[in-house]
C-alpha positions as CSV (number, residue, x, y, z in Angstrom):
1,X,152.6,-19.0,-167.2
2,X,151.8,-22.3,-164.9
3,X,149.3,-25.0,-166.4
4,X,148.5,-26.5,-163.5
5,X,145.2,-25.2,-161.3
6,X,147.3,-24.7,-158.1
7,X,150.0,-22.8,-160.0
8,X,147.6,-20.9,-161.2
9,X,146.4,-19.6,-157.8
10,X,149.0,-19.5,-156.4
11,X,149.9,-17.0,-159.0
12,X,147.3,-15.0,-158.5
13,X,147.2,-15.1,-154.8
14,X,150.9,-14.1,-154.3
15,X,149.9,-11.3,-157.0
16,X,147.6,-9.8,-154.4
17,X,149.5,-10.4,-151.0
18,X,152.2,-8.6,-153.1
19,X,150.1,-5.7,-153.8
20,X,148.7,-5.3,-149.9
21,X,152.5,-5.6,-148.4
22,X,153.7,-2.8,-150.9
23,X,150.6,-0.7,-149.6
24,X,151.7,-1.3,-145.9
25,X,155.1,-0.8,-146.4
26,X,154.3,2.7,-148.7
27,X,151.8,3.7,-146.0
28,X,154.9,3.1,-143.4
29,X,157.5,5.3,-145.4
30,X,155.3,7.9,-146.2
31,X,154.6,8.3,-142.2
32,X,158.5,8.0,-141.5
33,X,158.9,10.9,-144.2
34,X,156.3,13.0,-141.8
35,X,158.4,12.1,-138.6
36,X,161.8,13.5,-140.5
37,X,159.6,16.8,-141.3
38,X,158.7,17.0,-138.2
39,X,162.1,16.6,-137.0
40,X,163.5,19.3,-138.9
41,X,161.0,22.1,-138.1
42,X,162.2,21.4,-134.2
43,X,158.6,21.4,-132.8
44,X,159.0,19.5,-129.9
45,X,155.4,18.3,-129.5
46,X,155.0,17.8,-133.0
47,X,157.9,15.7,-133.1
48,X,157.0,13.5,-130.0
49,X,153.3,13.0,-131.6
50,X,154.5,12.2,-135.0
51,X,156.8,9.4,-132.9
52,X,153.7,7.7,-131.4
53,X,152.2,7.7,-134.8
54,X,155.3,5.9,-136.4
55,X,155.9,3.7,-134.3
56,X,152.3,2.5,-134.5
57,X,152.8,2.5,-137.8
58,X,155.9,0.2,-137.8
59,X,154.1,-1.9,-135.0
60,X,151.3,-2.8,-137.1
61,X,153.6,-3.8,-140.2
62,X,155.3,-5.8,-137.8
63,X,151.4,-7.6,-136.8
64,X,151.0,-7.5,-140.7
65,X,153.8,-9.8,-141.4
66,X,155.3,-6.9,-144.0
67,X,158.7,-6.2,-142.0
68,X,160.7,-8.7,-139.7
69,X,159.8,-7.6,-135.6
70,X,163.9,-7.3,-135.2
71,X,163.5,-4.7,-138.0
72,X,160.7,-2.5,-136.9
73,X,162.4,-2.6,-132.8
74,X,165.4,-1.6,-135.2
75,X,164.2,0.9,-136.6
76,X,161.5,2.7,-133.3
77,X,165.0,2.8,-131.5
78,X,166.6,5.2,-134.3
79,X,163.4,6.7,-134.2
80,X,163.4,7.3,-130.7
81,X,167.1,8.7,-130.9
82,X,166.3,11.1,-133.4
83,X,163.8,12.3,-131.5
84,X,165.6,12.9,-128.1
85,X,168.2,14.9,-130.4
86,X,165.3,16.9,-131.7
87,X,164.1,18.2,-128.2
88,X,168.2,19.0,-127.2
């Protein structure tokens, strides 16, 4: 445990950042395990709204500072691809 004041905060503060990133990035795997449902029922309307709603999802991580902007593009493009195999 730090002794000095700013070690102290900075302590607590990374604490709570911590706890706000997990949120975002549980919030952003729970919605990637509703796009893979989704996918695997084969409803082609579901699947292309659940792919709007994930990549929003991913986007706003990305604004949030929780995942690198390479990562998310990385990741709507797989998205994407799963999705165009879903509707074939």
């Amino acid at each position: 445990m730090p002794n000095i004041k700013s070690a102290i905060k900075r302590v607590r503060v990374t604490k709570t950042k911590n706890l706000q990133n997990r949120m975002v990035k549980s919030s952003v795997k729970t919605v990637l395990k509703k796009f893979d449902a989704a996918v695997a029922t084969g409803d082609a309307a579901q699947v292309e709204s659940m792919l709007r709603i994930a990549s929003g999802a991913v986007d706003k991580a990305v604004g949030k500072g929780v995942i690198h902007k390479n990562a998310a593009n990385r990741k709507k493009a797989q998205l994407a691809r799963r999705a165009a195999a879903a509707k074939a």
